[in-house]
C-alpha positions in Angstrom: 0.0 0.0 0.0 1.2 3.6 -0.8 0.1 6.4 0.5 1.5 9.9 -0.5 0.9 13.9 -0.1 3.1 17.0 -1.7 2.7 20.6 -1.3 5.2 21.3 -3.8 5.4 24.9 -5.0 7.2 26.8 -7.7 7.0 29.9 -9.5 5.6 28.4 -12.3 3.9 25.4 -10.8 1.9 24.8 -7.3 0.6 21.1 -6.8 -0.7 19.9 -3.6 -2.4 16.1 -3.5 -3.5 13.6 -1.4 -3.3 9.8 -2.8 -4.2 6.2 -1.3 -3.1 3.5 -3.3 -3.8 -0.3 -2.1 -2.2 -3.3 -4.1 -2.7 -7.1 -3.8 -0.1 -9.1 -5.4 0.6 -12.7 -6.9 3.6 -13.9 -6.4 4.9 -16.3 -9.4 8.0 -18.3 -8.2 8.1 -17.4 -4.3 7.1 -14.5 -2.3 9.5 -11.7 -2.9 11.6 -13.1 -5.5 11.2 -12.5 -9.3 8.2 -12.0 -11.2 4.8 -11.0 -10.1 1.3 -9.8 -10.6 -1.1 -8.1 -8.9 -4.4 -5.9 -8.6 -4.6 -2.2 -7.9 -6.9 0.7 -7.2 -6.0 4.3 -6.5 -8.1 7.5 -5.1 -6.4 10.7 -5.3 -7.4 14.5 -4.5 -5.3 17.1 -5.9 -5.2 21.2 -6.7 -2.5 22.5 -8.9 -1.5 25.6 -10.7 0.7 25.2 -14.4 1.5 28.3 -15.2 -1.9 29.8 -15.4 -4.2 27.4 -15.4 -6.3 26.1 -12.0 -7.2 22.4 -11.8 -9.1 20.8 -8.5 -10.7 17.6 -8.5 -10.2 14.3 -8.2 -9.0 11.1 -9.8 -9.8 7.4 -9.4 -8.6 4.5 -10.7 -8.1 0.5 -11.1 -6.2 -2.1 -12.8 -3.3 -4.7 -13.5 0.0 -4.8 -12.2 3.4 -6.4 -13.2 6.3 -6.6 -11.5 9.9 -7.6 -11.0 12.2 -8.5 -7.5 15.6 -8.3 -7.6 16.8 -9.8 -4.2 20.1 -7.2 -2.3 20.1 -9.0 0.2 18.6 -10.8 3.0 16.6 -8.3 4.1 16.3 -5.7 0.9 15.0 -5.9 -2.6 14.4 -3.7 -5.1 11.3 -3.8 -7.2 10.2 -2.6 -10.7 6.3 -2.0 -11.2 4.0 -1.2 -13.8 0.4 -1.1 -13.9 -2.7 -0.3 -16.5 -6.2 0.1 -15.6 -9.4 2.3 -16.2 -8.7 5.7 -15.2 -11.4 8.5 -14.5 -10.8 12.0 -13.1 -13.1 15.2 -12.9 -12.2 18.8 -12.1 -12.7 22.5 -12.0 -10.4 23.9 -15.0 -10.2 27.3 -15.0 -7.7 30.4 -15.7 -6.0 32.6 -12.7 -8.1 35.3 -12.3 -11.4 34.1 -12.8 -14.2 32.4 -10.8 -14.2 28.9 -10.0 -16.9 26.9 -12.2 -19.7 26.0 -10.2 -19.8 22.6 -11.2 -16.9 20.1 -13.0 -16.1 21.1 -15.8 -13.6 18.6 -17.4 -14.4 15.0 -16.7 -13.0 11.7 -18.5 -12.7 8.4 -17.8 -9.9 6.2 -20.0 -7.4 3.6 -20.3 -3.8 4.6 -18.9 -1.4 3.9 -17.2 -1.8 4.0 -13.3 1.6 2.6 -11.9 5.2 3.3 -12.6 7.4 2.4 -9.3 11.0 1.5 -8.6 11.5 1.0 -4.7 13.4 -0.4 -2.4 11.7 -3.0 0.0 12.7 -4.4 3.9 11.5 -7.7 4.6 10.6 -8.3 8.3 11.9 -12.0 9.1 
């Protein structure tokens, strides 16, 4: 399970989410070693600024995952992940300046991908 936040601000750019991400995973030879497989949702909040342009909403999402374990050692790996699901997102778009819509205004729902990862894992023995 991941679970992340950033208030990350720029001069150009100012991002601030929330985001919950669960995964189950199939292991294909042994428990953390090599290949494996898995299922995985995500629920995010976020409200960023590009350059001039506001966008509030939310996102949810879920799908497939593959991965790869390389074993460091007894008690680290490292692990590659990517994942593809059904994506949908809605938000308030709208330029600095001007009055937040009063519903969503930009809504889509889509294949794409939902998980990119490299990380480093401690096993508890």
């Amino acid at each position: 399970m991941s679970v992340a936040a950033n208030p990350l601000r720029t001069e150009k750019l100012k991002t601030t989410f929330t985001h919950f991400q669960p995964e189950v995973r199939y292991w294909i030879n042994r428990p953390m070693v090599s290949h494996f497989v898995g299922l995985t949702a995500f629920a995010n909040n976020f409200n960023m600024r590009f350059d001039d342009v506001n966008h509030q909403g939310d996102a949810f999402a879920a799908g497939f995952t593959y991965g790869y374990a390389w074993i460091l050692s007894s008690h680290w790996n490292i692990e590659a992940t990517l994942g593809v699901g059904v994506l949908h997102y809605r938000q308030f778009k709208y330029d600095v300046g001007t009055a937040k819509p009063a519903s969503t205004n930009d809504r889509r729902t889509m294949l794409a991908p939902i998980k990119l990862g490299v990380s480093f894992a401690y096993i508890l023995r």
